[in-house]
C-alpha positions as a printed Julia matrix, in Angstrom:
122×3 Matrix{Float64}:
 26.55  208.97  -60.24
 25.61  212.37  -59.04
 23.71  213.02  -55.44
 21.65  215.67  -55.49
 20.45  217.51  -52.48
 17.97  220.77  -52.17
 17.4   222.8   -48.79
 16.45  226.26  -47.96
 12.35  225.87  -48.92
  9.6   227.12  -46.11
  6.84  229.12  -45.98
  7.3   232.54  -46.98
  4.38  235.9   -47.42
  4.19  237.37  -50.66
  6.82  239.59  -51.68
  9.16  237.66  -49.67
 12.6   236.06  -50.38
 13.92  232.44  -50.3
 17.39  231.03  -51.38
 17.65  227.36  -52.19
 20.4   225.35  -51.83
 21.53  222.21  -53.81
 24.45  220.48  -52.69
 26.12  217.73  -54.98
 27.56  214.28  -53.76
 29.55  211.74  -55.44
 31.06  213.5   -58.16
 31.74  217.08  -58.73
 29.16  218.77  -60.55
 31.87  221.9   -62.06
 31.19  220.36  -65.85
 27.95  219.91  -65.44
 24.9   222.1   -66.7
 22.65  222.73  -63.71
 18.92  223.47  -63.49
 16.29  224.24  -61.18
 12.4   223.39  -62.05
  9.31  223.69  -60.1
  6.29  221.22  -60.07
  3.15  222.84  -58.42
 -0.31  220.6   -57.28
 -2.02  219.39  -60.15
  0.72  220.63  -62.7
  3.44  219.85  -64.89
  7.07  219.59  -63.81
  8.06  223.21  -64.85
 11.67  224.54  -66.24
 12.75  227.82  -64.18
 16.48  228.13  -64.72
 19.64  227.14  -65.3
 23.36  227.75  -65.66
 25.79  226.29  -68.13
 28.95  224.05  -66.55
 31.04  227.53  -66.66
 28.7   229.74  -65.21
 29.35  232.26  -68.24
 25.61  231.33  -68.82
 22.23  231.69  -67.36
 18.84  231.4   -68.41
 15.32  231.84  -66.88
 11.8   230.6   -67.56
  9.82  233.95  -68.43
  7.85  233.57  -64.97
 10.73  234.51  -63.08
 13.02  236.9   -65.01
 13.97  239.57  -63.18
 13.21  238.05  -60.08
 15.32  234.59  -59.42
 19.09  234.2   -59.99
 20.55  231.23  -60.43
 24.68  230.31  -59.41
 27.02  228.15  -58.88
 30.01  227.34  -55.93
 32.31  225.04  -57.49
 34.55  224.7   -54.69
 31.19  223.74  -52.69
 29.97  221.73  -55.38
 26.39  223.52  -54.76
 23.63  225.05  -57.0
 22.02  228.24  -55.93
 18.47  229.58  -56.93
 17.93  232.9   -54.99
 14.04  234.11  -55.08
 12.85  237.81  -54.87
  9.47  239.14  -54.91
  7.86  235.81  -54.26
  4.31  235.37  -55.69
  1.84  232.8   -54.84
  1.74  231.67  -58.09
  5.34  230.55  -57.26
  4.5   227.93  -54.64
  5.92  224.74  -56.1
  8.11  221.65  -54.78
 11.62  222.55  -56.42
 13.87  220.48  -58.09
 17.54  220.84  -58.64
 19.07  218.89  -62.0
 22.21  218.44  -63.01
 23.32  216.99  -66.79
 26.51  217.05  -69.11
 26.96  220.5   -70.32
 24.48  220.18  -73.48
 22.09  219.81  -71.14
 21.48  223.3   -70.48
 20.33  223.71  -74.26
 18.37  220.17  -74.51
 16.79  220.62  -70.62
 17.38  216.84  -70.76
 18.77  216.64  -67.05
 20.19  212.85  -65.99
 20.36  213.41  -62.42
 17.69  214.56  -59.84
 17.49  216.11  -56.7
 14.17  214.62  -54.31
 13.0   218.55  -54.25
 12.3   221.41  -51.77
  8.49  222.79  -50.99
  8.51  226.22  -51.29
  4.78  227.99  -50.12
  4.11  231.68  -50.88
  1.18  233.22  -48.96
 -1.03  236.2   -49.91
């Protein structure tokens, strides 16, 4: 069983930045894929990156590109999603995921973090 974590979410103006945090507990995460997604009021859980269990690997949902980065401490068995040029439109709860390493292809995550509310202002 995994233990997922997140931290680092607040209230930030637009244009802002914001790095979460997702520390792992009860078994080390450094073979497992890890991904963040976002589920804003009224919407559907959304995928926004991840990172394949090497790190050699990193994708982003088009929303974000260019914007978020997504990494990995193995030795701190943590998951990092660093936000730039925050919009409104990116106020969400976060969630951190974590899977064995097809996961990052499939996006079918097994284990869950309880998720971070991060609130962009205009």
């Amino acid at each position: 069983q995994v233990q997922l974590v997140e931290s680092g979410g607040g209230l930030v103006q637009a244009g802002g930045s914001l790095r979460l945090s997702c520390a792992a507990s009860g078994r080390t995460i450094s073979v497992y894929a890890l991904g963040w997604f976002r589920q804003a009021p009224g919407k559907e859980r959304e995928f926004v990156a991840a990172i394949s269990w090497s790190g050699g690997s990193t994708k982003y949902a088009d929303s974000v590109k260019g914007r978020f980065t997504v990494s990995r401490d193995g030795a701190k068995n943590t998951v990092y999603l660093q936000m730039n040029s925050l919009k409104p439109e990116d106020t969400a709860v976060y969630y951190c995921a974590a899977g064995p390493p097809g996961t990052y292809y499939s996006n079918d995550y097994n284990y869950w973090g309880q998720g971070t509310q991060v609130t962009v202002s205009s």
